[in-house]
C-alpha atoms as an extended CHARMM CRD file, in Angstrom:
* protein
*
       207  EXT
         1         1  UNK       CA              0.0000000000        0.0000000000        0.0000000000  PROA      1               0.0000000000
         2         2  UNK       CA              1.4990000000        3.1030000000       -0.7120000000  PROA      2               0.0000000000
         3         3  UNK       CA              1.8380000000        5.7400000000        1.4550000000  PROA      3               0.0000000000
         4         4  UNK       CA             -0.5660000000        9.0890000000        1.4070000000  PROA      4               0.0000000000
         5         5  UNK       CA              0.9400000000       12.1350000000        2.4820000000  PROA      5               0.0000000000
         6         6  UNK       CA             -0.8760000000       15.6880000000        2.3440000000  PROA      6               0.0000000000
         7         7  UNK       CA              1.1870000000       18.8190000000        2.5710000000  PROA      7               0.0000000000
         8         8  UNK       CA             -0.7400000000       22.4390000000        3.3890000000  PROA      8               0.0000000000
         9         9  UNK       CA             -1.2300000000       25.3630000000        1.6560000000  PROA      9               0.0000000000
        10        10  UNK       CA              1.2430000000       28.0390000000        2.3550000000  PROA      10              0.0000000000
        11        11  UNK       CA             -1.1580000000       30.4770000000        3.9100000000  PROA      11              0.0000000000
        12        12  UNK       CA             -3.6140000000       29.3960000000        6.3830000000  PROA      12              0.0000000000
        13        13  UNK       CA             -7.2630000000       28.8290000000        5.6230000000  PROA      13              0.0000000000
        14        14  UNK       CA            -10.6810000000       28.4890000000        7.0290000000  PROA      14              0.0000000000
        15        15  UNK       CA            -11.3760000000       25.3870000000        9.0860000000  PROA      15              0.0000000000
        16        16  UNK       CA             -8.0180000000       23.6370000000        8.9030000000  PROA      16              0.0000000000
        17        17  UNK       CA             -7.0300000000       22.4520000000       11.2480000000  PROA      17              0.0000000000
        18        18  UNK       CA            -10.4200000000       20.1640000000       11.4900000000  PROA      18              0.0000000000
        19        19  UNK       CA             -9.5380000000       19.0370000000        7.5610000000  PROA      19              0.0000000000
        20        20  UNK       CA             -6.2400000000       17.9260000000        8.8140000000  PROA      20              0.0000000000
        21        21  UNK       CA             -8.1980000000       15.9800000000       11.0280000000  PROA      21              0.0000000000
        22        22  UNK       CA            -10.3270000000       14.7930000000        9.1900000000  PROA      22              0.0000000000
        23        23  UNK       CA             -7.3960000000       14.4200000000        6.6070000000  PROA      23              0.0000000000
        24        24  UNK       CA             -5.6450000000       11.8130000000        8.9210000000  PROA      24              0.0000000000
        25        25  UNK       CA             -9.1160000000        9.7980000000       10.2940000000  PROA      25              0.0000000000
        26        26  UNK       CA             -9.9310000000        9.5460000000        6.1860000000  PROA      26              0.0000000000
        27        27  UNK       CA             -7.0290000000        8.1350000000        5.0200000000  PROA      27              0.0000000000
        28        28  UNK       CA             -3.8420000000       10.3810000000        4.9880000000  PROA      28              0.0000000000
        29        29  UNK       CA             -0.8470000000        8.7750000000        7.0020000000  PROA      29              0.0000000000
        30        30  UNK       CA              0.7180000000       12.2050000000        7.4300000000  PROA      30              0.0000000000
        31        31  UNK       CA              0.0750000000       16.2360000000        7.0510000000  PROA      31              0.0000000000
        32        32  UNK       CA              3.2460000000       18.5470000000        6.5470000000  PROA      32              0.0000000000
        33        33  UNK       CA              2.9370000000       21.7290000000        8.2220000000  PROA      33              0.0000000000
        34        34  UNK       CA              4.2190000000       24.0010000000        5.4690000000  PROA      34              0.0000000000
        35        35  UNK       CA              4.0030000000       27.6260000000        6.6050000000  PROA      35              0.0000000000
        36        36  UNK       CA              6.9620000000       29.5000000000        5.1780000000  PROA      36              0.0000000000
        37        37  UNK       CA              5.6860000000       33.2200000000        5.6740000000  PROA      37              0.0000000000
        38        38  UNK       CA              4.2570000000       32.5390000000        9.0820000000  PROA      38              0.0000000000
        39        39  UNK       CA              4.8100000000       34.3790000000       12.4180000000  PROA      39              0.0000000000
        40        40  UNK       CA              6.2540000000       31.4110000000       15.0870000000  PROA      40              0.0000000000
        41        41  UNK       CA              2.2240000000       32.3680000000       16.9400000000  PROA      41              0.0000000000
        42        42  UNK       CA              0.6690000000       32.0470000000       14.0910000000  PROA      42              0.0000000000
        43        43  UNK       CA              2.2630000000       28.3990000000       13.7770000000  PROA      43              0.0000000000
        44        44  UNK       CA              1.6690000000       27.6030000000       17.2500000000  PROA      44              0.0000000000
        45        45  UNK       CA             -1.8560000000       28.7260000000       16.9260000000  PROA      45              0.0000000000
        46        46  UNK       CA             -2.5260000000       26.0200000000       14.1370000000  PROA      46              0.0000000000
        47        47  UNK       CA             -0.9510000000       23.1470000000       15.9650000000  PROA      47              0.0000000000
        48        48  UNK       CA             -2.5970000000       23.6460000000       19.2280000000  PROA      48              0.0000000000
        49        49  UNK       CA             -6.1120000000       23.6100000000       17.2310000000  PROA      49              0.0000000000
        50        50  UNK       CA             -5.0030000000       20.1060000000       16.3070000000  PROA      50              0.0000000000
        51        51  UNK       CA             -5.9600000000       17.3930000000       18.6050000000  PROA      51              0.0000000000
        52        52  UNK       CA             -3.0770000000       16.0730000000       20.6710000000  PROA      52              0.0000000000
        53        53  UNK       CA             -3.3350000000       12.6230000000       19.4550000000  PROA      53              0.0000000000
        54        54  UNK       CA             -2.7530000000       13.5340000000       15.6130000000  PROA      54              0.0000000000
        55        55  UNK       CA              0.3550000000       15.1210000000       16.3800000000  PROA      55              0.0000000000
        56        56  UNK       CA              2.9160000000       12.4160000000       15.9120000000  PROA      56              0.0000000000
        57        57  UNK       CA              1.2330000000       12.2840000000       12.4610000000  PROA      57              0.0000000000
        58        58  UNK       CA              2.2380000000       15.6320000000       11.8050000000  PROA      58              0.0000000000
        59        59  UNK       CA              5.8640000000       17.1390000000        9.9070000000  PROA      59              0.0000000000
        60        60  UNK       CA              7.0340000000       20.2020000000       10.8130000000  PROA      60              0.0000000000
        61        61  UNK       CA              8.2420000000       22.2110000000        7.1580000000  PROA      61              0.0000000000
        62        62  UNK       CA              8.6300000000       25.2080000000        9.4050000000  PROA      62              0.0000000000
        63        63  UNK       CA              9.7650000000       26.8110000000       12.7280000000  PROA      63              0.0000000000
        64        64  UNK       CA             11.0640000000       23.2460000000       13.3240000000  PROA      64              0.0000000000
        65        65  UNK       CA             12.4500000000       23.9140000000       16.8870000000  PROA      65              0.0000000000
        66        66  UNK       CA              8.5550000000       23.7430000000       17.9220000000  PROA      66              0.0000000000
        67        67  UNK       CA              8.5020000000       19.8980000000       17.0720000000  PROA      67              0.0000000000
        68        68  UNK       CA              9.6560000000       18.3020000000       19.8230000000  PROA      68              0.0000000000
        69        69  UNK       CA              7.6710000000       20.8230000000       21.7380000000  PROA      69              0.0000000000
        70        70  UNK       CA              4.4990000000       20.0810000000       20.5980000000  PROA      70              0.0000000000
        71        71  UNK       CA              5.2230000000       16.3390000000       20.3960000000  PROA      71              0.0000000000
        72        72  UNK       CA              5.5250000000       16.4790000000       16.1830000000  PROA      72              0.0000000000
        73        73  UNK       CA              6.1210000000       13.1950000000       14.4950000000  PROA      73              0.0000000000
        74        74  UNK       CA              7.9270000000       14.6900000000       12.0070000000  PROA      74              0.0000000000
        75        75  UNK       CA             10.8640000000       17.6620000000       10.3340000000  PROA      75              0.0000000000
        76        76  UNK       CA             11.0980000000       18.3210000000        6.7170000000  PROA      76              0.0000000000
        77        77  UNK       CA             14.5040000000       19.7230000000        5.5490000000  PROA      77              0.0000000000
        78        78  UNK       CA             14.8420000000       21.9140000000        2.2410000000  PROA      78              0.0000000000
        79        79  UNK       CA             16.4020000000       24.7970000000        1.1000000000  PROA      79              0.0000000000
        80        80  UNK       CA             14.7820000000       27.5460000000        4.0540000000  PROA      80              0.0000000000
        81        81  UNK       CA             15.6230000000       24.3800000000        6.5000000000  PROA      81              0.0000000000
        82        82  UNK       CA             19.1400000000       22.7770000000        6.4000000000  PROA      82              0.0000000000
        83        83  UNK       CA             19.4030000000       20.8410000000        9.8830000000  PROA      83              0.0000000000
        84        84  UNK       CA             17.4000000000       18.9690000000       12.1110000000  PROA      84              0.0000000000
        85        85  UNK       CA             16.9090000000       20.5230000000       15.6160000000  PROA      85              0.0000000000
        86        86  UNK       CA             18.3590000000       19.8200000000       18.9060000000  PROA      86              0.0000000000
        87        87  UNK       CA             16.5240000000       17.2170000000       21.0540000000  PROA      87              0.0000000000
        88        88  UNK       CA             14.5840000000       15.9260000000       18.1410000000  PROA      88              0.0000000000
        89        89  UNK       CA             14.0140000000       12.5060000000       17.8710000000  PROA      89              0.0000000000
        90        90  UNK       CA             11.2930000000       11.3970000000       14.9700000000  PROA      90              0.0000000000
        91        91  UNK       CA             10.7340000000       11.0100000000       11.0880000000  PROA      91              0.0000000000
        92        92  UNK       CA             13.2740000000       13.0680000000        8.7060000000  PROA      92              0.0000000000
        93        93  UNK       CA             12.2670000000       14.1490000000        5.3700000000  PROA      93              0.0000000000
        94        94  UNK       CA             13.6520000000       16.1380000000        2.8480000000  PROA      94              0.0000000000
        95        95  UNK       CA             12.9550000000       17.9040000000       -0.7340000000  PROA      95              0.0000000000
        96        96  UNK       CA             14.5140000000       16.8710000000       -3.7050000000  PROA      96              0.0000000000
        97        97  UNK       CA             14.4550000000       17.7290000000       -7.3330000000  PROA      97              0.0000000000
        98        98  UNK       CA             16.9390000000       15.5230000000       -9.2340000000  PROA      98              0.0000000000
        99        99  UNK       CA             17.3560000000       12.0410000000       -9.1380000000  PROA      99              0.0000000000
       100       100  UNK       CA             21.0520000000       12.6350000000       -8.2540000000  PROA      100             0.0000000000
       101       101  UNK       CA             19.7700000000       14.6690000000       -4.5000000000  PROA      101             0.0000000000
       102       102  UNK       CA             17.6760000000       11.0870000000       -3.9440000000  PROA      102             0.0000000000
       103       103  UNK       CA             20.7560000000        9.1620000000       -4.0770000000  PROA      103             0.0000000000
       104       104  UNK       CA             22.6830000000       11.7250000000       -1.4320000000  PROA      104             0.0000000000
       105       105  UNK       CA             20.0520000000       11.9890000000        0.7240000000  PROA      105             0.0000000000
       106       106  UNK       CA             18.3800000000        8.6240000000        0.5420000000  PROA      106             0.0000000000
       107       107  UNK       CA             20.7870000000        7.1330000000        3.6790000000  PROA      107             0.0000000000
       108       108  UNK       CA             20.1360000000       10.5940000000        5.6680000000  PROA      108             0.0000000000
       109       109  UNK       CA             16.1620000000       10.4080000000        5.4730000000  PROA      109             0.0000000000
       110       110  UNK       CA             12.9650000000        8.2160000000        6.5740000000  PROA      110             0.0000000000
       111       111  UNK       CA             11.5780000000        9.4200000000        2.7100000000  PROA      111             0.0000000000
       112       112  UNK       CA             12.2430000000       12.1490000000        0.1740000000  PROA      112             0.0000000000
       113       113  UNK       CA              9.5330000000       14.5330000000       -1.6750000000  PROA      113             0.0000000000
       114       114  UNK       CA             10.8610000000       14.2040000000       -5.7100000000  PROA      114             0.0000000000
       115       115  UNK       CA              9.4390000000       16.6860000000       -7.8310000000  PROA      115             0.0000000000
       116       116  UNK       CA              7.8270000000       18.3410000000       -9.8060000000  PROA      116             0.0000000000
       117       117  UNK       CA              6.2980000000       14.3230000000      -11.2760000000  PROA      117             0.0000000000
       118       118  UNK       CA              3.6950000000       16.4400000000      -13.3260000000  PROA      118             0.0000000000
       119       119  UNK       CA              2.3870000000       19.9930000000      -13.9870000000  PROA      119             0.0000000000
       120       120  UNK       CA              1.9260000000       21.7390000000      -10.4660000000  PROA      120             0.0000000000
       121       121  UNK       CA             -1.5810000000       22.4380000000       -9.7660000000  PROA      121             0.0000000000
       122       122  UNK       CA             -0.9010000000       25.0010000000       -7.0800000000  PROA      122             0.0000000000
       123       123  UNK       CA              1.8800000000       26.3780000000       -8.4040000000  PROA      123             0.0000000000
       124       124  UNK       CA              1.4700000000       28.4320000000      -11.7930000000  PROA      124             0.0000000000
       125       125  UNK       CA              4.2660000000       27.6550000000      -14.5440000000  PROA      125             0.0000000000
       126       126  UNK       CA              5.8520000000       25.1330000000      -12.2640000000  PROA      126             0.0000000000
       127       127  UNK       CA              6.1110000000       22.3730000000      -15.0920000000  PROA      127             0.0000000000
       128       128  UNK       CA              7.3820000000       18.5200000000      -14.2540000000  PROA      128             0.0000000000
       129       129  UNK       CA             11.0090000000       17.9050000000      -14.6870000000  PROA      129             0.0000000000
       130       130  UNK       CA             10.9390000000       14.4810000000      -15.8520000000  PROA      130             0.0000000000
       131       131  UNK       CA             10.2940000000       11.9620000000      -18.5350000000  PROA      131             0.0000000000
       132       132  UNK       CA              8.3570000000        8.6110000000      -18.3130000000  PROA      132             0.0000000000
       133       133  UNK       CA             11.3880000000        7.2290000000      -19.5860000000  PROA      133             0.0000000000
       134       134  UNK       CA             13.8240000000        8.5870000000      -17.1840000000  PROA      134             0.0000000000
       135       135  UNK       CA             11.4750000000        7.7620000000      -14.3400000000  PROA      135             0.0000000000
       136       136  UNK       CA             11.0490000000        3.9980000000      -15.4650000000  PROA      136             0.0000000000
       137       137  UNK       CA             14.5560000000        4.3560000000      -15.3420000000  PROA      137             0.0000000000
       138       138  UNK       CA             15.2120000000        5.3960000000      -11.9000000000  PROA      138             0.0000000000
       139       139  UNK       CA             12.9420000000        3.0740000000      -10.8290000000  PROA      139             0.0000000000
       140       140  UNK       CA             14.4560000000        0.1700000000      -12.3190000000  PROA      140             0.0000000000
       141       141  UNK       CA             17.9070000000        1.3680000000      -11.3070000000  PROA      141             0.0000000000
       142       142  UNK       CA             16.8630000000        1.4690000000       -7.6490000000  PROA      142             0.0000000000
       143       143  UNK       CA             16.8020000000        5.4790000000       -7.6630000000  PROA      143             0.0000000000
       144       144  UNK       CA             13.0720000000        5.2330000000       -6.3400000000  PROA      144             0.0000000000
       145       145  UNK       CA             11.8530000000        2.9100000000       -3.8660000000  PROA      145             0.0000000000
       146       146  UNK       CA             10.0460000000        3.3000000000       -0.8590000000  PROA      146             0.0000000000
       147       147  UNK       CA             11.5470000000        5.8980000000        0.6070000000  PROA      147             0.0000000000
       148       148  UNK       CA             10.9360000000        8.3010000000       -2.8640000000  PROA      148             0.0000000000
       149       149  UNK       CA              7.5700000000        9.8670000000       -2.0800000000  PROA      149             0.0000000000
       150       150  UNK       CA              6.0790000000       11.5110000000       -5.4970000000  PROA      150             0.0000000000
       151       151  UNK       CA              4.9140000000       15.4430000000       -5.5050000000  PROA      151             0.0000000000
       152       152  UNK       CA              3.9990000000       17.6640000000       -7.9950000000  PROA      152             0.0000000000
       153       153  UNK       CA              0.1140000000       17.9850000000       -9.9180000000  PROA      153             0.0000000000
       154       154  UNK       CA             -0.6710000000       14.6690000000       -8.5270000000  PROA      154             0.0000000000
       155       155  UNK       CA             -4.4910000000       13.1920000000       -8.6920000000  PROA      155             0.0000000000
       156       156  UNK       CA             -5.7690000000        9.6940000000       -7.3470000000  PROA      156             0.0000000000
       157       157  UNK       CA             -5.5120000000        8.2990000000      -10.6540000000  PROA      157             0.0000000000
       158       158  UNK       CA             -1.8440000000        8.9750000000      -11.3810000000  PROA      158             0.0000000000
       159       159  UNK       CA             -1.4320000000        6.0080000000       -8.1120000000  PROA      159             0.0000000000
       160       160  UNK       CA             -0.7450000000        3.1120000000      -10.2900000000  PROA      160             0.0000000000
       161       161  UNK       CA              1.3990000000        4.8950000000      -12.6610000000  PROA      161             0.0000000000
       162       162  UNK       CA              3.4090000000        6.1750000000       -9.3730000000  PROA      162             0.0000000000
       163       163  UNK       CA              3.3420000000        2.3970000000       -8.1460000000  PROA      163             0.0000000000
       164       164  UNK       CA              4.7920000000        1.1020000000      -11.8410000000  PROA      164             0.0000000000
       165       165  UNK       CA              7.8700000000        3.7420000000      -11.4740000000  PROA      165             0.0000000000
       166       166  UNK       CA              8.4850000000        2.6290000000       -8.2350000000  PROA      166             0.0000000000
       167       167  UNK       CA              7.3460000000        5.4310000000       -6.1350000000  PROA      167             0.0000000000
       168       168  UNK       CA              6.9030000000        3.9230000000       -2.3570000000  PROA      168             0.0000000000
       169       169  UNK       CA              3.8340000000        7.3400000000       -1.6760000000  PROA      169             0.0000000000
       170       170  UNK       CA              2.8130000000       10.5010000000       -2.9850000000  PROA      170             0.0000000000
       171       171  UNK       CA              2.4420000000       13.9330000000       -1.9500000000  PROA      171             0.0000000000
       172       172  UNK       CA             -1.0180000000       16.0520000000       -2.4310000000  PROA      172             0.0000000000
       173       173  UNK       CA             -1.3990000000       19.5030000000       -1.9080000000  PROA      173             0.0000000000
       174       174  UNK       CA             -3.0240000000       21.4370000000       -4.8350000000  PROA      174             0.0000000000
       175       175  UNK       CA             -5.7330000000       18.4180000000       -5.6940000000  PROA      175             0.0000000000
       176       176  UNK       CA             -6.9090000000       18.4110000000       -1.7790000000  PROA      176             0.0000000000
       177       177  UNK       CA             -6.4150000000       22.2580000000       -1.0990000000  PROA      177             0.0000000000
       178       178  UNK       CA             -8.3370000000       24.0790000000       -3.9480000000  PROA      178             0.0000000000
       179       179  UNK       CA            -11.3400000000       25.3470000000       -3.5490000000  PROA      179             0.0000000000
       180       180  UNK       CA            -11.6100000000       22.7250000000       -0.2470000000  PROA      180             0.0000000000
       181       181  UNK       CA            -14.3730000000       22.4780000000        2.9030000000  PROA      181             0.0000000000
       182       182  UNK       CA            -14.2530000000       19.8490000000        5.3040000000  PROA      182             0.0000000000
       183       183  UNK       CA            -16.7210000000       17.8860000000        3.4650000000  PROA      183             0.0000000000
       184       184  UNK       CA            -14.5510000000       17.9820000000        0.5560000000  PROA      184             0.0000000000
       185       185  UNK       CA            -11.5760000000       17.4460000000        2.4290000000  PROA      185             0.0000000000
       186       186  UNK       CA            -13.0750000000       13.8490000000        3.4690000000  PROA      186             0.0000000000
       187       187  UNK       CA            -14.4670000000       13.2410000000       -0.0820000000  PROA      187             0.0000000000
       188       188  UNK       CA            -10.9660000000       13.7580000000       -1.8120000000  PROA      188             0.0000000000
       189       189  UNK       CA             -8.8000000000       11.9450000000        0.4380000000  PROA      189             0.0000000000
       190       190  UNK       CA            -10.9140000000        8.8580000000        0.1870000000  PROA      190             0.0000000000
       191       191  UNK       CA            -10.5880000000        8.9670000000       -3.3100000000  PROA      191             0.0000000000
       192       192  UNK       CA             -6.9490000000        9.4630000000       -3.2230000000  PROA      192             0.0000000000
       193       193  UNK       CA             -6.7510000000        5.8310000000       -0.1230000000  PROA      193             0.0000000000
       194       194  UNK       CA             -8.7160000000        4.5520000000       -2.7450000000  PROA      194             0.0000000000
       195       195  UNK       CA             -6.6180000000        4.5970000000       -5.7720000000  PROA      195             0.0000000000
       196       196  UNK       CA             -3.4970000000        4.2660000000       -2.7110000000  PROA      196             0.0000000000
       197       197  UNK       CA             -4.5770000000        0.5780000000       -1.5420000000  PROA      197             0.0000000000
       198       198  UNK       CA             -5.8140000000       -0.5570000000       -5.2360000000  PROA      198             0.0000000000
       199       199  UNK       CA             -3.9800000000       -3.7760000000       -6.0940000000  PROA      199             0.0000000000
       200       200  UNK       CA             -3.0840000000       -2.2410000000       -9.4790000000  PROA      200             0.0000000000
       201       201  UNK       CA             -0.1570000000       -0.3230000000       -7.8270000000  PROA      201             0.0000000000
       202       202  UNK       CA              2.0630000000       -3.4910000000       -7.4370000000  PROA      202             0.0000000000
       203       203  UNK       CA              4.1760000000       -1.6320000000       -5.2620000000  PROA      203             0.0000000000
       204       204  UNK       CA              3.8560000000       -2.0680000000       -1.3240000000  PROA      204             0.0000000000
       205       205  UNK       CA              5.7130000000        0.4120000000        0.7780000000  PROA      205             0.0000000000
       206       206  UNK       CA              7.3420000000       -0.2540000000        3.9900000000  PROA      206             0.0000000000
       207       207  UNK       CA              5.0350000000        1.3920000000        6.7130000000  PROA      207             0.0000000000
């Protein structure tokens, strides 16, 4: 089964902290906390709304010295965020946009973010950087596996295809985040553990 991971907008929105909940009882293993413009309150305020009990689910992306505070499961490392804190013990993730950065960093992290896989749909003009060639490729090299977590414009049906390169998850921000409610939030991430747990993947991650 792959693995489902949702990352947030950059600025906050209505109601979310109850669609990351809902996000993680409906079928997301993990939210990312990605707030790059945020005030360290403003960050705090967001966590605290989230139950207690989701927050080993949760990845810091920012003000990562609050993780271990608030009990996070999680730090995500990328270009704003270079080293994990002091006194943090729990998942490591990082960013990566080349297949050569998955190979560094594969030995240094629990799973990487590789992207852009297709067209962005949050981000305008942010186009995908790779082939199906040279991701059937990497796959069959070894390059993805498990760890290698697919982001970039992806929908619940691109699952299988992920599964066939080798992907071990994916990464969903624009497809859950646009236009979303609560309601929606629940609709869209059943549809994406759906496609996630279809047999058609042929790819089962290590959880």
């Amino acid at each position: 089964m792959m693995k489902v991971i949702v990352i947030t907008p950059p600025e906050f929105v209505a109601y979310e902290a109850e669609i990351i909940r809902i996000l993680l009882c409906e079928g997301a293993d993990r939210v990312h906390l990605r707030k790059p413009e945020s005030s360290e309150n403003d960050f705090r305020r967001l966590v605290k709304a989230v139950p207690e009990q989701f927050r080993k689910r949760l990845t810091f992306q920012d003000h990562l010295p609050l993780a271990a505070e608030y009990g996070a499961g999680g730090v995500h490392l990328n270009a704003r965020n270079h080293r994990v804190p002091d006194g943090f013990c729990g998942l490591v993730s990082r960013s990566c946009h080349s297949f050569v950065e998955v190979a560094e960093y594969s030995g240094q992290s629990d799973y990487l973010f590789l992207s852009p896989i297709f067209d962005s749909i949050s981000k305008q003009g942010y186009r995908s950087h790779f082939s199906e060639g040279q991701l059937l490729e990497a796959g069959h090299n070894g390059i993805l596996g498990p760890k290698a977590i697919a982001l970039g414009g992806i929908l619940p049906e691109h699952m299988p295809l992920l599964g066939k390169y080798g992907f071990g998850g994916a990464a969903f921000l624009g497809y859950v985040w646009k236009d979303v409610t609560p309601e929606a939030a629940a609709k869209r991430i059943r549809a994406i553990r759906k496609m996630a747990e279809s047999d058609k993947n042929g790819f089962t991650t290590a959880q």
